[in-house]
N, C-alpha and C positions, 0 to 999 in steps of 0.2 A: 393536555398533551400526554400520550403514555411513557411509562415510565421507559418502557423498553422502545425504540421507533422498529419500524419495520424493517430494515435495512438489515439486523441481524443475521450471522450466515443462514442461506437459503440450504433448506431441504432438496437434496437429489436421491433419485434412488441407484445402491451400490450393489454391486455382487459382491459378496464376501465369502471367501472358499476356506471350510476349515481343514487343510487336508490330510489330519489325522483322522477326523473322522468321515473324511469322503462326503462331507457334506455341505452342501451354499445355499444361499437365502438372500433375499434382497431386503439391504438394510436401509431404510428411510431416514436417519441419522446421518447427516454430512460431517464427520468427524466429532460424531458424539459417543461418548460412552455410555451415558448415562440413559438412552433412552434405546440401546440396542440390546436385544432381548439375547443373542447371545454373548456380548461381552467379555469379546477374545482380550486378551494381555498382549502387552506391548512384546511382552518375550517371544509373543507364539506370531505376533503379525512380524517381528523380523527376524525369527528363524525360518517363518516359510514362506515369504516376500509375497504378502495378500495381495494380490493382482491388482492391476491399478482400476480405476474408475475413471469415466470420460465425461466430459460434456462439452461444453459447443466448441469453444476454442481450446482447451488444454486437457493433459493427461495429469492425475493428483494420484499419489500413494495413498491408499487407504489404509492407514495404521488405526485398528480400535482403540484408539485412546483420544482423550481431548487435546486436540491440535486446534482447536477451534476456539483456542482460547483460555488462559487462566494465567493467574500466577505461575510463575515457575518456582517452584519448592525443592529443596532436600530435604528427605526424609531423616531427620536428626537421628533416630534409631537404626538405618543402613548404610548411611554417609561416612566414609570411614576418612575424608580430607584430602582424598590422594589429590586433588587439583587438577585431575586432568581433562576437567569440563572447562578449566580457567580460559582456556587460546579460542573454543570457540564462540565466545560468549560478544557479539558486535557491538556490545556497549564497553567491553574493556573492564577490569578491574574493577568488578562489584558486588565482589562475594568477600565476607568477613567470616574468621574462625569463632567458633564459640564451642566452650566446653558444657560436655554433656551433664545435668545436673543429676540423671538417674544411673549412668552406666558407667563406674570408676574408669579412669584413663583415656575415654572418646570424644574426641575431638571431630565435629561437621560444620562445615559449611553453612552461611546464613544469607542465600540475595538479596542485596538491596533490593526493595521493591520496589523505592521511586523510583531509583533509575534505572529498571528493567524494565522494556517495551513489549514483553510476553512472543515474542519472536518465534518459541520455538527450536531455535536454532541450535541448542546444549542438548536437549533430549533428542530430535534429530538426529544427531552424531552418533547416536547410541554409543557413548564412549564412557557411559558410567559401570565400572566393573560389579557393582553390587546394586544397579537399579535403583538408585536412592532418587535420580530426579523424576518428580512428576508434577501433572500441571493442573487441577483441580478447575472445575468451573466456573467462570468467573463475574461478580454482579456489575449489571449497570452502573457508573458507567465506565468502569475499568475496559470493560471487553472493546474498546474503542481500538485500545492497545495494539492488539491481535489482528483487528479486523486492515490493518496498515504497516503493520510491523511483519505476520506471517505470509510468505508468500504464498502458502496454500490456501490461504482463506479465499474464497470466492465472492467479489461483491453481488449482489444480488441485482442492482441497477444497473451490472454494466455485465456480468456474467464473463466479468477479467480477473482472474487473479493479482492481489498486490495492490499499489498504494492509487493507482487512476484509473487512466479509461485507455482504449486503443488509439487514441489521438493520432496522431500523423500517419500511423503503420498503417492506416487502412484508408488514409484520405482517396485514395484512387480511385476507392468505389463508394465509398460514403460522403464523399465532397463536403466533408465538417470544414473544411475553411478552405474558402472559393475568391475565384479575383477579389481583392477592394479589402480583402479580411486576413489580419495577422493571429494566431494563435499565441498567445504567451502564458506560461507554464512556471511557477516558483515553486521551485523544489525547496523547502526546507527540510535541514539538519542531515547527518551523517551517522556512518557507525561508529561510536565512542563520543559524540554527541547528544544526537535524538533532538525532537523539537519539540516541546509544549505546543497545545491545540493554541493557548493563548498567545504566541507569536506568530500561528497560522490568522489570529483572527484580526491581527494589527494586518498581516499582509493585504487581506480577502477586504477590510472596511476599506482598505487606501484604494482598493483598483474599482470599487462597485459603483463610487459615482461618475466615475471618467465613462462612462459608456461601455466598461466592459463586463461579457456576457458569462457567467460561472457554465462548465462541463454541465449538463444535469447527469449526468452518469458517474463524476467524481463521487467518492464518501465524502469528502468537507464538503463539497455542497451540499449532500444528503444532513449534515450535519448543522447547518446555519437554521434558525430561524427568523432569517429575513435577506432575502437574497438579492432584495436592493439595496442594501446597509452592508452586507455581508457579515451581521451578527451570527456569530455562531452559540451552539447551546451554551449557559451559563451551566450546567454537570461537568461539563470533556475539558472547561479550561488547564485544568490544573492535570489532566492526561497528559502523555505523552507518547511519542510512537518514533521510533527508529529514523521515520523520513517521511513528510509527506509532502504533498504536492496541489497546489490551488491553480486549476484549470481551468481556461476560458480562451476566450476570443474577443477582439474589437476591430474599427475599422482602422483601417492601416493612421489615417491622417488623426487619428487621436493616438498613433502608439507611442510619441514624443511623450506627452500627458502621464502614458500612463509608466515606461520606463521612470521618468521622473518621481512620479508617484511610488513606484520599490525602492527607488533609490534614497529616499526620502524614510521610509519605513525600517531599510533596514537598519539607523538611527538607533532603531527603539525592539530590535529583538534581540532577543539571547543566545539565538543561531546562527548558523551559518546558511546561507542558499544561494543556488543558482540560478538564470534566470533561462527561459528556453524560449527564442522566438521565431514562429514558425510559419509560412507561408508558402505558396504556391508559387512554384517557376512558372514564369513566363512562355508563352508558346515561341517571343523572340531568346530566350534563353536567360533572360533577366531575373535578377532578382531583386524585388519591388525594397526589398526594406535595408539593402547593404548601402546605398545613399544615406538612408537617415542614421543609421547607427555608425556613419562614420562621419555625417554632420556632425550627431551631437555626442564622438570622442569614447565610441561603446567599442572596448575590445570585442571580440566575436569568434568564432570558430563553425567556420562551413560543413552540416553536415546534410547528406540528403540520403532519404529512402525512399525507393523506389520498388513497389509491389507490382507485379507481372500476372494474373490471373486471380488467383485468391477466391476461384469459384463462382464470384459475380459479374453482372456487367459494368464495365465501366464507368464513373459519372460523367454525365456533359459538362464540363466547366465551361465549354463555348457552344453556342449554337451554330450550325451550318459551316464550323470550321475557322467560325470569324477571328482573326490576331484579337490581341487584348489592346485596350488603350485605355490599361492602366500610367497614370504618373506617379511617380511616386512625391510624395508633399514635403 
């Protein structure tokens, strides 16, 4: 197995306009510093707002700095303590004081590293008055962090930004879950939480022998090595990331099985999550799984999205118009 999997942010090519000096270039670096040959500063990508960069579904600010992942550092020698990176930090209270051992009376800031999910989100702000935060490149398998925790990071399997896939937004024309099949979704951990990979991977073993099917476009499936076990890599356990999410589908009449089976799991993790169960209305206006979750005593909250064009055709979920005769079990 390589050290690095493939999954990695993906390579897009960027226009990048320097325009003090009236001049742009197309940068093959999807928020790298390190391998762009000009290597603008963060000072100069947000004084003159580098134009954004596109691809298929989203618009990303292209700041030349690593955003693509690293530690997030203060620079002990520019960090002068003022705390005003403190409120936006979504893990909450994780920076300690430490005195400077070279420069008499200075006082900076120290992140805790484990419990920073590499986010992003303090340098973002650009709210440091002397520039002291930066985020340095980061090794295998730290960058897990990033690739779930930043919402600019782009998966390369799904070509989504952020922790999944398009799941429901797009069912209308991609018919990922069609009569007879529920989608269910475990979001674990929050901001001032986070979840260890290893509490995603007690989720992902408990649902893979009930019959249900992992996203292949999620990152923690890109992440398992065994996706009928739902093992994930023995590197990323001891990672953590801001929130993530284990995406799949089964047939409706195993989702008794497989609620049970989270509910049973989450026993044994150190997080918190939610559970998201997703399925097709009925062409009578029904919905196939609000009997069973209120058989088996599942509070619930009705939400639905519904997409109108979206530039494709629409999928067939019925042939020649036919009602469904779905039961539900």
């Amino acid at each position: 197995m390589q050290n690095k999997p493939f999954f990695r942010t993906p390579e897009r090519d960027r226009i990048v306009s320097d325009t003090s000096e009236k001049t742009s270039h197309v940068c093959k670096s999807w928020f790298s510093l390190g391998s762009c040959d000009k290597k603008f500063s963060l000072d100069f990508a947000l004084a003159n707002d580098i134009q954004k960069g596109t691809s298929r579904n989203h618009q990303a600010f292209v700041y030349k700095l690593d955003l693509g992942g690293g530690f997030m550092k203060a620079d002990p020698d520019k960090c002068i303590a003022c705390k005003r990176c403190f409120p936006y930090c979504p893990m909450g209270r994780i920076q300690t004081f430490k005195r400077h051992d070279k420069i008499p009376g200075r006082v900076f800031i120290e992140i805790d590293q484990e419990r920073c999910t590499d986010c992003g989100v303090c340098l973002r702000a650009n709210i440091c008055p002397v520039k002291a935060l930066y985020q340095p490149e980061t090794p295998w398998p730290r960058e897990v962090r990033s690739i779930l925790s930043n919402p600019l990071i782009e998966f390369k399997g799904s070509q989504v930004p952020g922790r999944g896939t398009e799941e429901m937004k797009t069912n209308d024309v991609s018919g990922r879950y069609r009569p007879g099949e529920v989608g269910v979704g475990i979001e674990l951990g929050r901001p001032g939480v986070g979840a260890y990979f290893r509490d995603v991977e007690i989720v992902a073993m408990a649902l893979a022998p009930l019959g249900y099917e992992f996203a292949e476009e999620n990152p923690i499936t890109h992440f398992m090595i065994n996706k009928k076990t739902g093992k994930l890599r023995d590197d990323i356990l001891n990672e953590k990331a801001t929130s993530a999410i284990v995406e799949g589908k089964c047939r409706i009449e195993n989702l008794p099985s497989v609620l049970e089976a989270v509910k049973d799991a989450a026993k044994k993790v150190s997080s918190v999550f939610t559970v998201e169960v997703i399925t097709k209305v009925l062409p009578e206006g029904e919905i196939p799984i609000k009997p069973i979750l209120e058989r088996l005593g599942y509070w619930y909250s009705i939400n639905t999205k519904n997409n109108l064009g979206l530039g494709e055709p629409a999928f067939k979920f019925y042939e020649n118009g036919q009602q469904s005769k779905e039961t539900p079990q």
